[in-house]
Structures are given as structure tokens and as C-alpha cells.
N, C-alpha and C positions, 0 to 999 in steps of 0.2 A: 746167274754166273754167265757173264760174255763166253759164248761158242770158240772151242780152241780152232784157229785160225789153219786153212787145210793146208797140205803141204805141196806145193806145185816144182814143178823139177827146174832146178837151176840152170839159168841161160850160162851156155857153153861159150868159147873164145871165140866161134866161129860167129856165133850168134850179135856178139857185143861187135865183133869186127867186122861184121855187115849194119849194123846199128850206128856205129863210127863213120862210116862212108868207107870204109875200106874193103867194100866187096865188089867183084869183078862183076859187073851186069846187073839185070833186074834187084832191085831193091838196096843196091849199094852207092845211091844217089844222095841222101839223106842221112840225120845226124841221130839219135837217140838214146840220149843219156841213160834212161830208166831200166837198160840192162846194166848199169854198171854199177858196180858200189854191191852195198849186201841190199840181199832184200828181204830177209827176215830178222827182224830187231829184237830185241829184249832191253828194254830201258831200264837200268836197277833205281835209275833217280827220277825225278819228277822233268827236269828243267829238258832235257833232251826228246822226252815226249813232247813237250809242250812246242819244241820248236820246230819238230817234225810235222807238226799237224801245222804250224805257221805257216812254213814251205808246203805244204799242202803233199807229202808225203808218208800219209799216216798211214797208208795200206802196207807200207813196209812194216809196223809194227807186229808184234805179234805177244808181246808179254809187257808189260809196265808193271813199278812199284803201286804197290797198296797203300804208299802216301798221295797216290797222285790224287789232285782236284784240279788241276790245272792242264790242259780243257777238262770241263765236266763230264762232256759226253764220252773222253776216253773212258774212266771206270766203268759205262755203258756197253764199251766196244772189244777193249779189249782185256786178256785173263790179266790176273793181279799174281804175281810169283816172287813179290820181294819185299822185305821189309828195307829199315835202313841197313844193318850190321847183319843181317842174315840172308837168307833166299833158298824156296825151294829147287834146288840144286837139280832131282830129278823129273820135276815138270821142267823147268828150262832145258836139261837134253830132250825131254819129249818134244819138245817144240820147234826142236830141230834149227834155229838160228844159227847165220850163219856171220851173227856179229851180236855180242852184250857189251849194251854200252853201260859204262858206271863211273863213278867218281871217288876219286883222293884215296889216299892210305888206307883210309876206313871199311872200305870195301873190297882191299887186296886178299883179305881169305876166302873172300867169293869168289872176285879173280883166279884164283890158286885154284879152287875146288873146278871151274871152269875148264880150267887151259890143261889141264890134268887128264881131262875128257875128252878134247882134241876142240875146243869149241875155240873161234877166236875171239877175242876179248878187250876193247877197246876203254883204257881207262883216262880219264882227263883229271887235271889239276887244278884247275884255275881258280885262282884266291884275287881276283883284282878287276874291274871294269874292263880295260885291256884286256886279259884274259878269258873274260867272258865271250866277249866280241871274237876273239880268235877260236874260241871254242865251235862257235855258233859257225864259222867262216870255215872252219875241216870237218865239220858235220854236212854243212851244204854243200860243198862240196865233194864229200862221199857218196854221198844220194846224185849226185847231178843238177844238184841245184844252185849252183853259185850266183847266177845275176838274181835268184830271186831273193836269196838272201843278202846278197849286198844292197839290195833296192830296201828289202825289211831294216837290215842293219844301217842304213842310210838315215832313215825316219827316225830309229831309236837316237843316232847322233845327234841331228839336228835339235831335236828333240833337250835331251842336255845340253846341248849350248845354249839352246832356249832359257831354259832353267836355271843356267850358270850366272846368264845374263841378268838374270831377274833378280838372282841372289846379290849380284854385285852392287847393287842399288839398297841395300839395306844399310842402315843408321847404324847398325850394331848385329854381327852374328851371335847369336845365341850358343851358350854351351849344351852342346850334349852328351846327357848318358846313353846310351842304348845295351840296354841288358839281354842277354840271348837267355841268361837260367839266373835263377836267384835264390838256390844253394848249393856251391858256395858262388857267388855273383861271379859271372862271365861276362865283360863284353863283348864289345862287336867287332868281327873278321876285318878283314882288309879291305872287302868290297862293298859293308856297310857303311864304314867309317868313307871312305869313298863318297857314298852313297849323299850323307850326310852333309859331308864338304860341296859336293855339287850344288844339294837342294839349300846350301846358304846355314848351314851350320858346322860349330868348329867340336871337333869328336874329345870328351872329355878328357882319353885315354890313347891317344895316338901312336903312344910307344908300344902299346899291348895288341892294336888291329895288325899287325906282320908278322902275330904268332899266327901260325897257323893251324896247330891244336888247341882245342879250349881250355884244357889244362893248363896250355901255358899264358891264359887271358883271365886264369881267375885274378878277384879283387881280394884278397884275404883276410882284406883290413875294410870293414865296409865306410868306417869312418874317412877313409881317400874319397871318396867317393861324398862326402858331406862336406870335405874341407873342399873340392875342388868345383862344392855349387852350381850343379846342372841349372840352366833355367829351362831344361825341355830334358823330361825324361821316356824314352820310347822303349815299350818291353815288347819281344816278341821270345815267348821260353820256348822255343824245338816244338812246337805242336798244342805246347797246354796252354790254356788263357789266361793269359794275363790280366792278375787281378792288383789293380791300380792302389785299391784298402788296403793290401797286405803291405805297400811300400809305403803308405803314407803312417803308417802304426810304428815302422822301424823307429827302435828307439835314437834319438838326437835326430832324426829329418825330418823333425818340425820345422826346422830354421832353413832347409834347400828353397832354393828360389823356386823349383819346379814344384813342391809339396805348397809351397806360399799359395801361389795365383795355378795350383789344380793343372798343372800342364806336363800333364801324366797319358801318356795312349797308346794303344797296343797297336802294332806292325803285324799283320798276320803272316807267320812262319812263310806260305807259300808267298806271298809277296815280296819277301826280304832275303832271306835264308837259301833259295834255291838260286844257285851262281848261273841262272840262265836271263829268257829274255821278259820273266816277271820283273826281275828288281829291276830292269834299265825302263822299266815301262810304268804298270801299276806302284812299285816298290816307290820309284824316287817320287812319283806323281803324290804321291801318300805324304809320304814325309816333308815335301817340299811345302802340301799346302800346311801343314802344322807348323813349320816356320813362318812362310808369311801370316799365317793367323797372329801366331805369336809375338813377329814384329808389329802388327799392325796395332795389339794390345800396350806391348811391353817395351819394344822396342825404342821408344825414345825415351826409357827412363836412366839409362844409362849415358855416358860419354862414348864416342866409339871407341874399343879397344885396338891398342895401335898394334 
């Protein structure tokens, strides 16, 4: 179990105001971000560690979730004090931070249990590419890091437009499903379906990605989902693997295009699922090449769809 991280006394206004250049004489020449912002973190989710240590700011951390794999060496470094829906409540006051970061509605009784304690408590929302990007953009800049992350979020742009481009050149986009659970069938969020469009495929279900609780993206009828003929279906279920035989057994999806020509493949949860800078990175890289594979098979069996 990673060494709970020691507690070092918080730089005072005097401190950050000579760090700033705004100190009268010796040492108030110079600029230095690194007192400013919190410096003891608690990540409740995965995507916000991951872009801390991007920014090369992971000394600030001091707690992450128990889903984290994204860096690897973080479960190395530092303590594990949360699940998704829960968190040990009294290791995070032990640990004395003086900021948990967490995400969406789903983590507000954490929040509550938190802010109750006097701790502060920083929740984001972000269901959309956009919003990911804005997410990553008041993170670095809480830390002091803004050029470095807009140089990082720079490369993930170019990046997708890369990608867009490449998709644009396709004879026919492929339909897809993308299942997050498969009972009862969920699809895919806002910033999957996103995801999807990017890397050159049309989201089977495009009315259901702007719910923002899964609840409201079940499929109830799993037969919509056979009438509306994926020819690429992508399963990523919240953490369990996805098993390709169990979709191809459902009764009538013998006949899906995607169950025909086998073009069935699992998205790994952290790739996809975590709204940070995995999906604009690994996530679309992933799915983007399952499209062109699949254009380069399938793709001119069709007309283009206009």
C-alpha cells in the first residue's frame, strides 16, 4: 500500500505574493506558479489524475480512486480512497487535502459528506469533447499550469482534426452501436457518440447520447437495436469485459451486419468511459482504427448513405 503522503504546512498569501513578483526586494523578481492553486489533491475519478501527472503535477496528489489504471504507476504512488459511488470519507479528512476533485451528480453524496467537514470540494460535469477540453483547461490552470496544458491540449486537437480528416474520405460511414451495459442495453454518453462521429462513424442512437444518466439511454426494446443494423458494434460494460458470444447468441442478431462479418470489439472502460484526456487520445485512436479496418473490408459494399 503507497505511503500516505506527509503533510507539509500550506504556503501563506505572503508566500504566493512573493512567488507572484509582488514582493518588495530580494526574491520578489520572479514569477512561481507552484504556490498557487491547492496542493494536496484527492482525485475521486480516474481522468483528473491522469492529467495531473500529464502536466507533470502529480506531487500534488495525495489520494486517487481505486479504478485508477491510468497512469499505472499512480496505484504505485499513491493511497486508493474511493470507489465510484462511495469513498472512504475518513481517510480523505486524514489526508488533509485541500481540494477533492470528483465528477457529475453521481458523486454529490460524497461531495455532501465532504463539504460538511469543511473540506473544499471541486465537482465538474462534463458530458461532451468540449467540455472535456474545458475541464482539463480549469484544472491547469489551478495548478499553474496553463501553457502546459494548452500545448498538451493542442496536440490532442490537431490530433482529431487529423482523424476527422481521414474519416471524411470514407465511401460510407459505418453504423454504430456502442453498448456501455447489456442489462438492460445502455448506450453511449454524449462524448462517446462524439467520439464515434469523429473517428468516421454515424452513433446508431444519437437521440439517447444527450441523456446524461444511463437510465435514461437504456434500449428496452433490444429489437431497435437489430432493426437499426449496426455494421460495427463496440462494447465497453463500466469495468467488466466484454464478451463478444454473449451478443452474438441474442436471439434475432443473427441477421445485424455487425454479428454477419464478426465486427464486434471491446473499448476498454478506461479508454472510453473516463471524460478526460484518455478518450481524446487512446479512446478515439482505438475506435477510429476499427472504422478504417472496417471500411477497408466493408466499406464499398454499400452506396454512400446521403
Amino acid at each position: 500500500m503507497p505511503a500516505t503522503p506527509a503533510v507539509l504546512p500550506k504556503p501563506g498569501w505572503r508566500a504566493q505574493a512573493a512567488a507572484n513578483g509582488s514582493a518588495v526586494g530580494a526574491g520578489g523578481a520572479g514569477r512561481d506558479a507552484s504556490l498557487f492553486g491547492p496542493q494536496r489533491i484527492v482525485c475521486l475519478t480516474e481522468e483528473p489524475t491522469e492529467w495531473l501527472y500529464l502536466l507533470g503535477e502529480e506531487h500534488r496528489i495525495v489520494g486517487i480512486s481505486g479504478y485508477t489504471v491510468r497512469p499505472r504507476r499512480a496505484r504505485d504512488e499513491k493511497p486508493r480512497v474511493s470507489a465510484f459511488l462511495s469513498a472512504k470519507i475518513d481517510k480523505i479528512a486524514e489526508l488533509q487535502p485541500d481540494c477533492v476533485i470528483g465528477f457529475s451528480d453521481l458523486q454529490a453524496d460524497i461531495a455532501a459528506q465532504l463539504i460538511r467537514r469543511g473540506i473544499q470540494v471541486t465537482i465538474y460535469n462534463q458530458r461532451s469533447v468540449a467540455e472535456i477540453f474545458s475541464m482539463m483547461y480549469e484544472l491547469a490552470a489551478m495548478v499553474g499550469k496553463v501553457e502546459r496544458g494548452l500545448e498538451l491540449m493542442r496536440g490532442m486537437q490537431n490530433r482529431l482534426l487529423e482523424i476527422e480528416k481521414a474519416a471524411a474520405t470514407l465511401k460510407r460511414r459505418p453504423r454504430v452501436y456502442f453498448e456501455e451495459w447489456f442489462d438492460p442495453h445502455i448506450s453511449g454518453i454524449a462524448w462517446v457518440s462524439e467520439v464515434v462521429g469523429i473517428a468516421g462513424g454515424d452513433d446508431c442512437f444519437p437521440e439517447l447520447a444527450a441523456m446524461a444518466m444511463g437510465k435514461d439511454r437504456i434500449i428496452a426494446d433490444g429489437g431497435e437495436i437489430v432493426r437499426r443494423n449496426p455494421d460495427i458494434i463496440l462494447g465497453s460494460w463500466c469495468g467488466r469485459k466484454f464478451r463478444p458470444e454473449h451478443v452474438v447468441a441474442r436471439p434475432g442478431w443473427e441477421n445485424v451486419n455487425a454479428v454477419k462479418n464478426h465486427q464486434l470489439f471491446e473499448v476498454k472502460s478506461a479508454e472510453i468511459l473516463q471524460p478526460g484526456p484518455a478518450v481524446l487520445t487512446d479512446g478515439i485512436e482505438h475506435v477510429h482504427r476499427i472504422i478504417m479496418a472496417w471500411a477497408d473490408e466493408h466499406g464499398a459494399d454499400h452506396e454512400v448513405s446521403g
